[in-house]
C-alpha positions as CSV (number, residue, x, y, z in Angstrom):
1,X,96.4,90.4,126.1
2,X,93.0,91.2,125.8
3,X,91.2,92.0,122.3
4,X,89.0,94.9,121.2
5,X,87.6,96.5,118.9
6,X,86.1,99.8,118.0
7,X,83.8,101.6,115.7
8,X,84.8,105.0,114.5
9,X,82.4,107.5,113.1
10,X,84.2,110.5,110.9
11,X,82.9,113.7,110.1
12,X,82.1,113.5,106.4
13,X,85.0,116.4,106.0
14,X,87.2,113.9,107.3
15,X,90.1,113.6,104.5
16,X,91.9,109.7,104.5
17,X,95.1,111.8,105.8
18,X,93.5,112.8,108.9
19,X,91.5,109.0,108.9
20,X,95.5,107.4,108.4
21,X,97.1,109.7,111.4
22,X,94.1,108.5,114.0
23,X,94.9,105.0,113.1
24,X,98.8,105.3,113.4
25,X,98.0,106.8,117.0
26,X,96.1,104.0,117.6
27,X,98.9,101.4,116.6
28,X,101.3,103.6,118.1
29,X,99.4,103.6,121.7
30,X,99.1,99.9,121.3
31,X,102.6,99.2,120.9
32,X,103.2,101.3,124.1
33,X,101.0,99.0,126.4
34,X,102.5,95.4,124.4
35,X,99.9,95.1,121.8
36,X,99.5,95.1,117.8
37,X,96.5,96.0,115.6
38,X,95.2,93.2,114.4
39,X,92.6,94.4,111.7
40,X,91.5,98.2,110.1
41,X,88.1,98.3,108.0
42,X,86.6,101.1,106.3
43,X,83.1,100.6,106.5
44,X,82.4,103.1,103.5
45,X,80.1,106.4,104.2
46,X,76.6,105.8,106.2
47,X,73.6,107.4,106.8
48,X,73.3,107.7,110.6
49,X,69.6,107.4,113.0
50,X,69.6,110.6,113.7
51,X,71.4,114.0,113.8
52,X,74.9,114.2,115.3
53,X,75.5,117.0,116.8
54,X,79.3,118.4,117.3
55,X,80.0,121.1,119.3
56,X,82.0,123.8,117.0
57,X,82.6,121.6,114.7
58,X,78.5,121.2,112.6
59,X,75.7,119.2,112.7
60,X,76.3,115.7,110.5
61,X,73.6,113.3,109.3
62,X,76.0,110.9,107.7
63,X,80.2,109.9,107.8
64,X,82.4,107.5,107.5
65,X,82.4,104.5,109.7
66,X,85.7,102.8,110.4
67,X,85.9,99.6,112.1
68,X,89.6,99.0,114.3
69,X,90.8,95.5,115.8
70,X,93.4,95.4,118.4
71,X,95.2,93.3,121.2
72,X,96.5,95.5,124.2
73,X,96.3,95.4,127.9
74,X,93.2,96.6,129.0
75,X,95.1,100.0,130.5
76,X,94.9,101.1,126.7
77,X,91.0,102.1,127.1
78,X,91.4,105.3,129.1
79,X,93.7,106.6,126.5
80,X,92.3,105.7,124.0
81,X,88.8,107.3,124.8
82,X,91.1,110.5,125.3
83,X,92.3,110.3,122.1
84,X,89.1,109.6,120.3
85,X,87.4,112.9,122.5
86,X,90.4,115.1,121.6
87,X,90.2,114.8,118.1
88,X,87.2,116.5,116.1
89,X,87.0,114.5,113.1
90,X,85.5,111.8,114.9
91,X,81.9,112.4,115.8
92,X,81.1,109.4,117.6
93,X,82.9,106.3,118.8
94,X,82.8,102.9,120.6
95,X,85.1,100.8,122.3
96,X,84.4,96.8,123.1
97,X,85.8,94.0,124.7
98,X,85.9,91.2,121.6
99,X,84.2,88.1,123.5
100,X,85.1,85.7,120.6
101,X,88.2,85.5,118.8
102,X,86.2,84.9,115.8
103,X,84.4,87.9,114.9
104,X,87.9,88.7,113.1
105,X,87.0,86.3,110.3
106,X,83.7,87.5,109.7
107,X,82.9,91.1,108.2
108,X,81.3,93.4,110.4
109,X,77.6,93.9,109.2
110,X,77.6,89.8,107.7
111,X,74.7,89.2,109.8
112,X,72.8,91.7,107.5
113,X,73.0,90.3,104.0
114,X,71.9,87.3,103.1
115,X,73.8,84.8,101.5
């Protein structure tokens, strides 16, 4: 079982209802291919670099990041960039391999506030 995580970028029109279905897709596609989610995050509403541009959907400066860790066999990437692509709330998106086990006991975005 190999871990992952991804970073989800919703349109800011995005209701929690639509944000709630994509994750229980996600769970749902890693309990086909023997895996669990192991953490969900919402990373609140950001401002992003620069303008994001979504065909027939608008142009976005801003939405709401979401931050999803799972274990699955690595088959689950394919679908899961399909799923991602076919859904037009999420703007952009990411998808890595988690090299150490214990970036699930830190917070994404730690590194950037000091303690």
């Amino acid at each position: 079982m190999v871990f992952y995580e991804s970073y989800l970028l919703f349109s800011k029109v995005a209701n929690p209802g639509e944000i709630s279905s994509v994750v229980s897709h996600i769970a749902k596609l890693a309990n086909t291919y023997h895996g669990v989610i192991l953490r969900t995050q919402d990373l609140g509403i950001r401002y992003t670099s620069h303008r994001v541009n979504k065909a027939r959907v608008g142009v976005f400066w801003y939405g709401r990041y979401f931050y999803v860790a799972l274990a699955a066999n690595p088959k689950i990437v394919p679908n899961l960039h399909k799923l991602y692509n076919s859904n037009s709330s999420i703007l952009r998106h990411t998808t890595m391999r988690m090299l150490y086990r214990t970036n699930l006991m830190t917070s994404p975005y730690s590194h950037l506030y000091d303690p």
